[in-house]
C-alpha positions as CSV (number, residue, x, y, z in Angstrom):
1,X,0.0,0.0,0.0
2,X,0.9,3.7,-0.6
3,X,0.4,6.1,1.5
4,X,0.4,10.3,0.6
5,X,-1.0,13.0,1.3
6,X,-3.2,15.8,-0.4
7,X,-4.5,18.9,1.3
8,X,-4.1,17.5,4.6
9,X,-6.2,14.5,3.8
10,X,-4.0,11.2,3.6
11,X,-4.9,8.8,0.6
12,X,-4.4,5.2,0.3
13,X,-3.4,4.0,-2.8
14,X,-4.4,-0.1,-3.2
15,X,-3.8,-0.6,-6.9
16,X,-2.8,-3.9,-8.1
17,X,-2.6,-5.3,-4.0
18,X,-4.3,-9.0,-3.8
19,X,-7.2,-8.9,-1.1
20,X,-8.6,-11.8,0.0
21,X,-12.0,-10.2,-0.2
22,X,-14.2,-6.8,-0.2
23,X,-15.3,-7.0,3.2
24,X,-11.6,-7.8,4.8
25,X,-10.3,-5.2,2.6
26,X,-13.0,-2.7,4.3
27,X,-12.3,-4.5,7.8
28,X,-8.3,-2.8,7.8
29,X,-8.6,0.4,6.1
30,X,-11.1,3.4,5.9
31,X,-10.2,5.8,3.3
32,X,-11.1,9.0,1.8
33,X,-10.8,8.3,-2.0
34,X,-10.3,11.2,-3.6
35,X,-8.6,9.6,-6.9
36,X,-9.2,7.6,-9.7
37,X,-8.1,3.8,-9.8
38,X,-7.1,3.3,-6.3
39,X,-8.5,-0.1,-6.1
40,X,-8.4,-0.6,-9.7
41,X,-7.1,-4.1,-10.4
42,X,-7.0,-6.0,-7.0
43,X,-7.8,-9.4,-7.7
44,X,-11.1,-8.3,-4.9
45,X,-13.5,-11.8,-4.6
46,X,-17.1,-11.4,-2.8
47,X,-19.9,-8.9,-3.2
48,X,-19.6,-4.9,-2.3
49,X,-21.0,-4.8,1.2
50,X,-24.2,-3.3,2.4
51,X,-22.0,-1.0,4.7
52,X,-20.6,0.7,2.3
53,X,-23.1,3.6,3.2
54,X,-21.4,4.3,6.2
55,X,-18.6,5.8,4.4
56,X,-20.1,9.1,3.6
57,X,-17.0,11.0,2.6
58,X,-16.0,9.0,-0.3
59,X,-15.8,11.4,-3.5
60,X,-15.1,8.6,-5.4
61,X,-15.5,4.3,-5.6
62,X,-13.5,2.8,-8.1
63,X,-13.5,-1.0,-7.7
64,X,-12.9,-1.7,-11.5
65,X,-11.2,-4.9,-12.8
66,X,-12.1,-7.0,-9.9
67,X,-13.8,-10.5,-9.6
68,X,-17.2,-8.6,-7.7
69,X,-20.3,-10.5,-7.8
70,X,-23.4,-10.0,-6.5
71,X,-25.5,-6.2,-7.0
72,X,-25.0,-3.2,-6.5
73,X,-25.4,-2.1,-3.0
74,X,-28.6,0.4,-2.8
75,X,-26.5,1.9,0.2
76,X,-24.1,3.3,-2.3
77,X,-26.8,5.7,-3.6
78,X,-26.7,7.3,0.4
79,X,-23.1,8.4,-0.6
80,X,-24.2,12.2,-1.7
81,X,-20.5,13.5,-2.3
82,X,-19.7,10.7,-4.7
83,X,-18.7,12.3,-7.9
84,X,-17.3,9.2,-9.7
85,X,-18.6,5.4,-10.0
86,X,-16.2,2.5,-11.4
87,X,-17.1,-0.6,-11.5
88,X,-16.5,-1.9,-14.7
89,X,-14.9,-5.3,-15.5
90,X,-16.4,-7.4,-12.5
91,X,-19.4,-9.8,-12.5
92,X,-22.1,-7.6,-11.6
93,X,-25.4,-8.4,-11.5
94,X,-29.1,-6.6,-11.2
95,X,-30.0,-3.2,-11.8
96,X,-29.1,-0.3,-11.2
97,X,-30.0,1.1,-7.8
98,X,-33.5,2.9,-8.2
99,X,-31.8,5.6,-5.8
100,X,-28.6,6.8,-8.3
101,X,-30.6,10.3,-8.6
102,X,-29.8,11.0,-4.9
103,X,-26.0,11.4,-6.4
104,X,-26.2,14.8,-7.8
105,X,-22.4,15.5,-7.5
106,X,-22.1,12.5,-9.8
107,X,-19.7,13.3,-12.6
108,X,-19.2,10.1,-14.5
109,X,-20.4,6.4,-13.9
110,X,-18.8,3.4,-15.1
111,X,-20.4,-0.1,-14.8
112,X,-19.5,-1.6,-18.7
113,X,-18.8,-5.0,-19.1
114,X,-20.9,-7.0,-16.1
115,X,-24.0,-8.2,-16.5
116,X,-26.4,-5.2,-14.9
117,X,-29.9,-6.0,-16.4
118,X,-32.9,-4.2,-16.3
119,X,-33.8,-0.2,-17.0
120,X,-32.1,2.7,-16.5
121,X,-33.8,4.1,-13.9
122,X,-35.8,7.5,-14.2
123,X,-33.9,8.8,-11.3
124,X,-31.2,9.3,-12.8
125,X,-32.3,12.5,-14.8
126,X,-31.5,14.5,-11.8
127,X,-27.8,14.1,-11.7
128,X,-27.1,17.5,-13.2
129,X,-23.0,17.0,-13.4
130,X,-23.3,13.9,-15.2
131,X,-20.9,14.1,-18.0
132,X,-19.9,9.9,-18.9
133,X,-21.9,7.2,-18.5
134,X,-20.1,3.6,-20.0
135,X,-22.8,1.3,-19.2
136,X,-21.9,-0.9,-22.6
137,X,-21.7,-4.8,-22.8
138,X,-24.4,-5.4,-20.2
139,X,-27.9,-6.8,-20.0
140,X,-30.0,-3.7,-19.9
141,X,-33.7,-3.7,-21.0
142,X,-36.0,-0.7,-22.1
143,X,-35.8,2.1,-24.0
144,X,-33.7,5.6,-22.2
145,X,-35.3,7.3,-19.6
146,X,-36.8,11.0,-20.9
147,X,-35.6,12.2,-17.6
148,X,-32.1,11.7,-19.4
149,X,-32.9,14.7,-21.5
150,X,-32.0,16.9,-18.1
151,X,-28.6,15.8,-18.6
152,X,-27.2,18.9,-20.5
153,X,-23.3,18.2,-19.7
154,X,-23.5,14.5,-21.2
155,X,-20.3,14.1,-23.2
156,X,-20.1,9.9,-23.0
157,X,-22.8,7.8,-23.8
158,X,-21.9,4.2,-24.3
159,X,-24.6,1.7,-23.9
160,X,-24.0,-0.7,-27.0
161,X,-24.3,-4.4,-26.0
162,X,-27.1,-4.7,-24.4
């Protein structure tokens, strides 16, 4: 593990560190992620755990390139100062929490290449900063949300493969 510092807040950088699973990984360390890819590539087993909504400062939760299973924790939508999502290249499975328009700071969102079925839930018309959202190579259903049409700063839309 790394260990620096930024503006008086100290980050831990986990990239390409073998845990044995999410929840030990949680057990040793509570962060403030404040940049991209800092578990990125960790060889993490199990499921994101339902506490993960007791971390309220995270800004950002980047768990991409993992071995995840399981859903999407609807606890994750409680984290209001999250500004990016990255959970792309894991094993991922059911929606979309309903909840995702709670994250109005939410810059970008990246789920691509898991198998996340269902809609795209109307909610998520209200996060204003939006500005990426790679949701390709999934299993989602429907047609987009109008609510969507609120985004005015989407850049990235990726959704092929569905």
């Amino acid at each position: 593990m790394t260990f620096f510092y930024d503006d008086d807040e100290c980050v831990v950088s986990c990239t390409h560190h073998i845990f044995t699973d999410v929840l030990s990984f949680f057990g040793v360390c509570v962060i403030i992620i404040a940049a991209d890819d800092l578990l990125d590539k960790n060889g993490l087993d199990g499921s994101l755990p339902a506490e993960i909504s007791t971390f309220t400062a995270l800004e950002g939760f980047v768990f991409s390139n993992n071995n995840l299973v399981g859903s999407i924790p609807k606890g994750i939508t409680e984290l209001v100062k999250l500004e990016h999502i990255n959970l792309a290249n894991n094993e991922l499975k059911g929606s979309l929490p309903e909840g995702i328009g709670n994250l109005v700071n939410l810059v970008s969102i990246r789920f691509e290449s898991n198998q996340i079925s269902g809609r795209i839930p109307e909610s998520i018309g209200t996060c204003v900063e939006l500005e990426s959202i790679r949701g390709e190579s999934n299993e989602l259903t429907g047609s987009l949300p109008k609510s969507m049409m609120n985004l005015k700063s989407i850049s990235t839309l990726h959704l092929q493969n569905n």
